[in-house]
BADO-373248 format. One line per 10 residues: number of its first residue (from 0); their letters; for each residue z, x, y of C-alpha. Coordinates in nm, 3 decimals, decimal comma, padded with zeros to 5 digits. Example, Ala and Ser with C-alpha at 12.3 -4.5 7.8 and 13.67 -1.06 7.14 Angstrom:
BEGIN
0) as) 00,780:01,230:-00,450 ~ 00,714:01,367:-00,106 $
% end
This chain:
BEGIN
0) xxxxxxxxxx) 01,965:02,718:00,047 ~ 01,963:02,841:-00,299 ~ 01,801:03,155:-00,363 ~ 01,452:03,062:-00,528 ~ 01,477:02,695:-00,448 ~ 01,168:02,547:-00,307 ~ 01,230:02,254:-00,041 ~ 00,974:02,000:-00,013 ~ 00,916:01,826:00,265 ~ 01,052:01,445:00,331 $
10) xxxxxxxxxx) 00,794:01,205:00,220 ~ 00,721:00,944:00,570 ~ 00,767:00,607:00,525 ~ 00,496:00,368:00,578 ~ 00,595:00,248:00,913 ~ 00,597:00,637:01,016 ~ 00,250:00,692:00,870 ~ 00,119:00,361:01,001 ~ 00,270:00,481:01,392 ~ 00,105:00,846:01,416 $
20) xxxxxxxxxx) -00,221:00,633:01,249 ~ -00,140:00,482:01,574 ~ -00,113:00,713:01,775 ~ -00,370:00,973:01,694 ~ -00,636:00,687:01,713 ~ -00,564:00,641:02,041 ~ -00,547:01,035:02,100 ~ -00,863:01,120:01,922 ~ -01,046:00,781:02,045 ~ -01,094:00,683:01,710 $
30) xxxxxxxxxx) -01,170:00,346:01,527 ~ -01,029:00,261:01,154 ~ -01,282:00,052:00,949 ~ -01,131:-00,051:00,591 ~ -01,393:-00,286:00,335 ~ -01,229:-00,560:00,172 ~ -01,133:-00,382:-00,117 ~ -00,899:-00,164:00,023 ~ -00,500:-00,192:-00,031 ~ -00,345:-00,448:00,210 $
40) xxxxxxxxxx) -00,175:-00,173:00,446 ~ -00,459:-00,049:00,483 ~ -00,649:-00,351:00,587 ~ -00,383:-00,452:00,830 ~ -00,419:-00,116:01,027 ~ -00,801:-00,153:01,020 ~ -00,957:-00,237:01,389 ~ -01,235:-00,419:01,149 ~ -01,251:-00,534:00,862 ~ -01,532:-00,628:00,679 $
50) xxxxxxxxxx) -01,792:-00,601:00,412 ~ -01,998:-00,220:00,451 ~ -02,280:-00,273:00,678 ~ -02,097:-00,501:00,912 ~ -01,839:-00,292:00,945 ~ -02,073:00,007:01,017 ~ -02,231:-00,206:01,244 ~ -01,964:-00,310:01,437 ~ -01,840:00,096:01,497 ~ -02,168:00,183:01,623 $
60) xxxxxxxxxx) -02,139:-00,105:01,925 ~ -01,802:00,115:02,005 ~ -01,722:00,342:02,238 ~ -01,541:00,576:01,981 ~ -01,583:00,922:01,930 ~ -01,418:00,938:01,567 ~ -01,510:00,695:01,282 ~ -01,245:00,705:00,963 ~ -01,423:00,464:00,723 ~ -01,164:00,349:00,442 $
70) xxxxxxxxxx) -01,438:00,295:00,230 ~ -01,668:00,492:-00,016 ~ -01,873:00,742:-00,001 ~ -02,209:00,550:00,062 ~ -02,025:00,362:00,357 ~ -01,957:00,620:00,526 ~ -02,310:00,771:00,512 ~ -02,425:00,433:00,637 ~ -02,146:00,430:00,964 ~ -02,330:00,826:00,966 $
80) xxxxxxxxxx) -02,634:00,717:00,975 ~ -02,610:00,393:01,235 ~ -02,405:00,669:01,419 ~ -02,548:00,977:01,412 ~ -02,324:01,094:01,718 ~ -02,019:01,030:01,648 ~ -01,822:01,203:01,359 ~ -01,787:01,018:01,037 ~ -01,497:01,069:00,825 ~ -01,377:00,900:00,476 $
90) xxxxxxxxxx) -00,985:00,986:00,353 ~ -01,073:01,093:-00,008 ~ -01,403:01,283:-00,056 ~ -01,398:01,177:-00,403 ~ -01,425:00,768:-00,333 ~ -01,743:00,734:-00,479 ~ -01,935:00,414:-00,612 ~ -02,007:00,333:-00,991 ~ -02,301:00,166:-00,875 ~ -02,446:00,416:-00,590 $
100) xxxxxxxxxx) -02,362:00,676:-00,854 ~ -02,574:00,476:-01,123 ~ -02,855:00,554:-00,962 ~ -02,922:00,974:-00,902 ~ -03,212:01,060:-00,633 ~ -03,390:01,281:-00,913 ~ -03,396:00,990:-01,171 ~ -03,493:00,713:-00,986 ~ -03,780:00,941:-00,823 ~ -03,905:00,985:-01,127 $
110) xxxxxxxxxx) -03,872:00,631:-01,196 ~ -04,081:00,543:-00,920 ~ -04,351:00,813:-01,025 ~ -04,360:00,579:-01,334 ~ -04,437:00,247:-01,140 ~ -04,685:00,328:-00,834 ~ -04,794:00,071:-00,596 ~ -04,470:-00,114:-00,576 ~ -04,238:-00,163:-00,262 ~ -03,842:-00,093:-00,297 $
120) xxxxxxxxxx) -03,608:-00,320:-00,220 ~ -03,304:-00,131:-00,255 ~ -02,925:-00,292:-00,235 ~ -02,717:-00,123:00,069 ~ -02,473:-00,031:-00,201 ~ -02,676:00,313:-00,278 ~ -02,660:00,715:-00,150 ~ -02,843:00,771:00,174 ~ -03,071:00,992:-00,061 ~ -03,189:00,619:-00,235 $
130) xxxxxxxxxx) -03,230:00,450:00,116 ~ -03,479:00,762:00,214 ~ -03,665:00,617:-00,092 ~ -03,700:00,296:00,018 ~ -03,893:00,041:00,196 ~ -03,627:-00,165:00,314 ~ -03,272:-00,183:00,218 ~ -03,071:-00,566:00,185 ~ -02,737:-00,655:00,147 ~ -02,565:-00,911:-00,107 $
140) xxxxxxxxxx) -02,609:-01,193:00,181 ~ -02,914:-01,161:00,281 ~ -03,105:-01,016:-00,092 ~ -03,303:-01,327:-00,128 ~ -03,451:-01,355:00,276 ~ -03,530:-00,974:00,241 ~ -03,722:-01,007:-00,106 ~ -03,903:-01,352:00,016 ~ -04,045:-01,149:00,338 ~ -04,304:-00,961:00,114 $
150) xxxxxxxxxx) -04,640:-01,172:00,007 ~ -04,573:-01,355:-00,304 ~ -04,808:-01,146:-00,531 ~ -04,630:-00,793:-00,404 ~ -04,504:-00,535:-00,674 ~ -04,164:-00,460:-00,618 ~ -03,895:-00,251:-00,696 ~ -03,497:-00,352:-00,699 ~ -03,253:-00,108:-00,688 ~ -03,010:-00,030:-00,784 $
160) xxxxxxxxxx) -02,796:-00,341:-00,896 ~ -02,972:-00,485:-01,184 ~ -02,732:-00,761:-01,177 ~ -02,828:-00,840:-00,845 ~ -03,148:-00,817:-00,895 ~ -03,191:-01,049:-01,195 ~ -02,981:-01,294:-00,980 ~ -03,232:-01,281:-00,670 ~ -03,513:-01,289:-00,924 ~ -03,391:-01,631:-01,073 $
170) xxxxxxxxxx) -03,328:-01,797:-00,723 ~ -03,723:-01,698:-00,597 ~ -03,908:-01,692:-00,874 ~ -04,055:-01,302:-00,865 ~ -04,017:-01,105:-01,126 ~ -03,929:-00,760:-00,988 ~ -03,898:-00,428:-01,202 ~ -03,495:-00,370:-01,170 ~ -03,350:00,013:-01,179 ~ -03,073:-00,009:-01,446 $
180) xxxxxxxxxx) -02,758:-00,001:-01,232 ~ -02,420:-00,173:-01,234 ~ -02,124:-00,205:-01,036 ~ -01,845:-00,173:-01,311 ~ -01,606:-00,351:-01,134 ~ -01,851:-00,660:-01,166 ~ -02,015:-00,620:-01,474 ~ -01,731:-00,601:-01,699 ~ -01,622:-00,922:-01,614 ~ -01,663:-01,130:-01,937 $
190) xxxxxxxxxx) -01,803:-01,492:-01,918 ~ -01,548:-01,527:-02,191 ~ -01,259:-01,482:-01,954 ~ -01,416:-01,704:-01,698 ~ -01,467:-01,966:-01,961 ~ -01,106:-01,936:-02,064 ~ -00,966:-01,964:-01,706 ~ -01,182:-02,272:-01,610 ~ -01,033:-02,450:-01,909 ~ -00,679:-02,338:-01,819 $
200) xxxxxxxxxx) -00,767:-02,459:-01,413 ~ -00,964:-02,734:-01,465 ~ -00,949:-02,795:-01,070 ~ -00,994:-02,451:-00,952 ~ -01,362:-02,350:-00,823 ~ -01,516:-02,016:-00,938 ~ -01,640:-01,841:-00,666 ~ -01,854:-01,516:-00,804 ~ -02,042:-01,196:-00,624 ~ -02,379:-01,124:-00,722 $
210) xxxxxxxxxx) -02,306:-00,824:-00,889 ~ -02,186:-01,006:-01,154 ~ -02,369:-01,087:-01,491 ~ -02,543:-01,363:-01,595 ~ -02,365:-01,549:-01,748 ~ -02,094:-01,522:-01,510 ~ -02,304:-01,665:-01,253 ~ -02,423:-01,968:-01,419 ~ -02,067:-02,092:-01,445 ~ -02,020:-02,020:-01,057 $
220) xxxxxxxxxx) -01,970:-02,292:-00,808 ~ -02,021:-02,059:-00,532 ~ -02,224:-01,757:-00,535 ~ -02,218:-01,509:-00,232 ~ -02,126:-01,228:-00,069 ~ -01,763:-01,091:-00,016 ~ -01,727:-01,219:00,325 ~ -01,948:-01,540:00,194 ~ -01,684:-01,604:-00,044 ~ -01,392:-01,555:00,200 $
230) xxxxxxxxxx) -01,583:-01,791:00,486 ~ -01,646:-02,049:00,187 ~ -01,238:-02,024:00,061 ~ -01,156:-02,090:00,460 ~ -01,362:-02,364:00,500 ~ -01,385:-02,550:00,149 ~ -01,144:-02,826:00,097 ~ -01,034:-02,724:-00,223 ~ -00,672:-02,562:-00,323 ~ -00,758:-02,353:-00,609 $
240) xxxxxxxxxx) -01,011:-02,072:-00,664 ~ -01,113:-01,841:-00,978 ~ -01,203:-01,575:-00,798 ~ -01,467:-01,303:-00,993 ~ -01,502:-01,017:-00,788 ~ -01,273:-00,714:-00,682 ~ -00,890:-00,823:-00,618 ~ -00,864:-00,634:-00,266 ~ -01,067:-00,994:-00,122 ~ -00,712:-01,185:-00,196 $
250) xxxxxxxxxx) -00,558:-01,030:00,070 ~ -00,760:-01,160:00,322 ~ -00,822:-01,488:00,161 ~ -00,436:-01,578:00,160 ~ -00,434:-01,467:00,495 ~ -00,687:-01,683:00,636 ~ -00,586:-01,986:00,383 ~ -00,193:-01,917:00,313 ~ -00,169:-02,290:00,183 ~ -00,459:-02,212:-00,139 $
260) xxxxxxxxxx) -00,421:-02,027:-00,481 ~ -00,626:-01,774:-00,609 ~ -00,689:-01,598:-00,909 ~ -00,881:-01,313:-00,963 ~ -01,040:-01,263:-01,297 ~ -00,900:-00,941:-01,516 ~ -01,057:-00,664:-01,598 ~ -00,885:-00,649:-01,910 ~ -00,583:-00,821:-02,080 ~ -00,336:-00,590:-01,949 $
270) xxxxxxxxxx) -00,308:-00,753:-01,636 ~ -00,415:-00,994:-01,393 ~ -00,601:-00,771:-01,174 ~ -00,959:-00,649:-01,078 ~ -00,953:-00,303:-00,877 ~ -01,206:-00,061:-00,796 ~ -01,058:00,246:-00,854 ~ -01,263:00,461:-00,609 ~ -01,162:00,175:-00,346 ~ -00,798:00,280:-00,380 $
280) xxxxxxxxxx) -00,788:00,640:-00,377 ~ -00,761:00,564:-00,044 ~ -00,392:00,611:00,088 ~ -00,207:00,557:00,459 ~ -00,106:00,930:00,376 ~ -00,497:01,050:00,320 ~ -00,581:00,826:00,617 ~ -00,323:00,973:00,807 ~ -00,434:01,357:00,694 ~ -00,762:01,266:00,758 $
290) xxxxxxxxxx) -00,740:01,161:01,128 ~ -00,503:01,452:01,163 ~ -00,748:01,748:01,043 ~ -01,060:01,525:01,106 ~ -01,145:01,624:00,751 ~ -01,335:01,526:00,511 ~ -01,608:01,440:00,742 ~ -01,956:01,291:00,609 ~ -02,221:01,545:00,693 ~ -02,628:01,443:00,662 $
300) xxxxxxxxxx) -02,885:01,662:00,814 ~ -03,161:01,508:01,075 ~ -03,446:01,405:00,828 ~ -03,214:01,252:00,606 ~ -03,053:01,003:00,904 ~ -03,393:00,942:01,012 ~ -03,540:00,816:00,669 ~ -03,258:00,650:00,534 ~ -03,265:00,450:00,897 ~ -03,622:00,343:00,868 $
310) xxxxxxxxxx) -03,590:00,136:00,582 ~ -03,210:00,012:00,760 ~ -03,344:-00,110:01,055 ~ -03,633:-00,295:00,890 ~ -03,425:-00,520:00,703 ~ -03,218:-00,568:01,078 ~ -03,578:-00,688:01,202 ~ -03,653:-00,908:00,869 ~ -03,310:-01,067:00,924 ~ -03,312:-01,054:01,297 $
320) xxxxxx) -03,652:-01,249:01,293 ~ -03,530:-01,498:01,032 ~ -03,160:-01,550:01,229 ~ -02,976:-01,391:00,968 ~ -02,759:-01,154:01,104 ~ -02,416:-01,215:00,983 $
% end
């Protein structure tokens, strides 16, 4: 070796990566959860794959002693706080949420100062900080069931999609106050480049998330959660889909339907493309580092877990009560 010459290590190939992911699962007694949105390799070493609270859901009902959420951050605070026991831990620390991070715990306090007497409804997708400010939490599937469960004449709060929100107001009629949050992987998709897309695929259905504006919505044929719009792909008898929500879905979709087209609305005109990029700083290398150091684990002290579960395990009730569990 040259004098002064530094020697890097070999970079692993994916099949090496995705073997020790292997095999230090099964060491460590570990399970792999990756959302929807996460890079195909990624999903395909998953033992579950799934929208956020399922897939929290589904770890807690395991035996493991190690959860590595290929997520984002708020995920992985849920899995912490469905399983306070076990040890929580997310790839890249820095996989936030443009939407949990829309809404700060000092802000939205104050916000509530500003409207007493209401109740808060807040979306899943927020820090466990927001859920221990909350009366019960909802998901994108089950939004309207959870908001219909309070008296008709109840003040309410919706955080902290205001996308969301607007949508569930429209469908039932209340007219909640809505934080001023947005999921910018949803909002900044133009009814402009729906319109365009429709015209150019005249026979393709438009299948949109919640999150989504307005006007986006009103040109949907289908409006539902991730895995709402992945069940409705399987099962539809269509062949072609305009698909407006984060790209990481097509992976799944071709899987379960290999024999239908879809195209995912852009972001921009540069390409044909929607990603989160907090979704993919996830890596099989930081997974594999991860499960190897058990670092960066998600830490939340006792009073935290405890409040943020209250308002959790109501909405499990509401939608237990009305069958809704998905």
């Amino acid at each position: 070796m040259e004098e002064g010459k530094i020697v890097r290590p070999e970079k692993q190939t994916n099949e090496e990566l995705i073997f020790k992911i292997h095999e230090l699962k099964r060491q460590k007694n570990a399970v792999i959860l990756a959302h929807y949105y996460q890079v195909a390799k990624i999903q395909d070493i998953a033992d579950f794959v799934g929208d956020s609270l399922q897939l929290s859901q589904r770890a807690a009902e395991t035996k493991a002693d190690i959860i590595v959420f290929a997520g984002v951050h708020f995920m992985a605070e849920t899995a912490k706080i469905l399983s306070p026991d076990k040890k929580v831990l997310l790839p890249d620390l820095n996989a936030g949420c443009s939407l949990a991070d829309s809404c700060p715990p000092e802000p939205f306090s104050a916000f509530l100062k500003a409207h007493p007497g209401h109740r808060v409804v807040s979306y899943i997708n927020c820090s466990a900080a927001i859920k221990t400010m909350s009366d019960v939490i909802c998901t994108s599937s089950n939004a309207r069931q959870i908001v219909e469960s309070f008296p008709e004449n109840e003040k309410l709060i919706f955080a902290p999609d205001k996308n969301l929100g607007a949508y569930i107001n429209s469908v039932t009629g209340k007219n909640m106050i809505l934080w001023d949050g947005s999921c910018h992987v949803h909002n900044q998709l133009s009814d402009e480049k729906v319109i365009q897309l429709k015209i150019s695929n005249p026979d393709a259905k438009l299948i949109a998330h919640p999150e989504c504006r307005g006007p986006v919505l009103a040109l949907a044929d289908f409006i539902g959660s991730t895995a709402a719009m992945l069940e409705f792909t399987r099962k539809d008898t269509g062949k072609r889909y305009i698909v407006a929500t984060e790209g990481g879905i097509i992976h799944q979709m071709q899987k379960y339907s290999p024999d239908k087209e879809f195209i995912v609305v852009p972001a921009d005109e540069t390409c044909s493309c929607n990603d989160c990029p907090f979704m993919k700083m996830n890596t099989l290398e930081k997974l594999y580092k991860c499960l190897s150091d058990e670092k960066p684990e998600i830490v939340l002290d006792d009073l935290t877990i405890t409040a943020a579960r209250l308002p959790i395990q109501k909405m499990l009730d509401i939608s237990k009560a009305a069958n809704l569990i998905k």
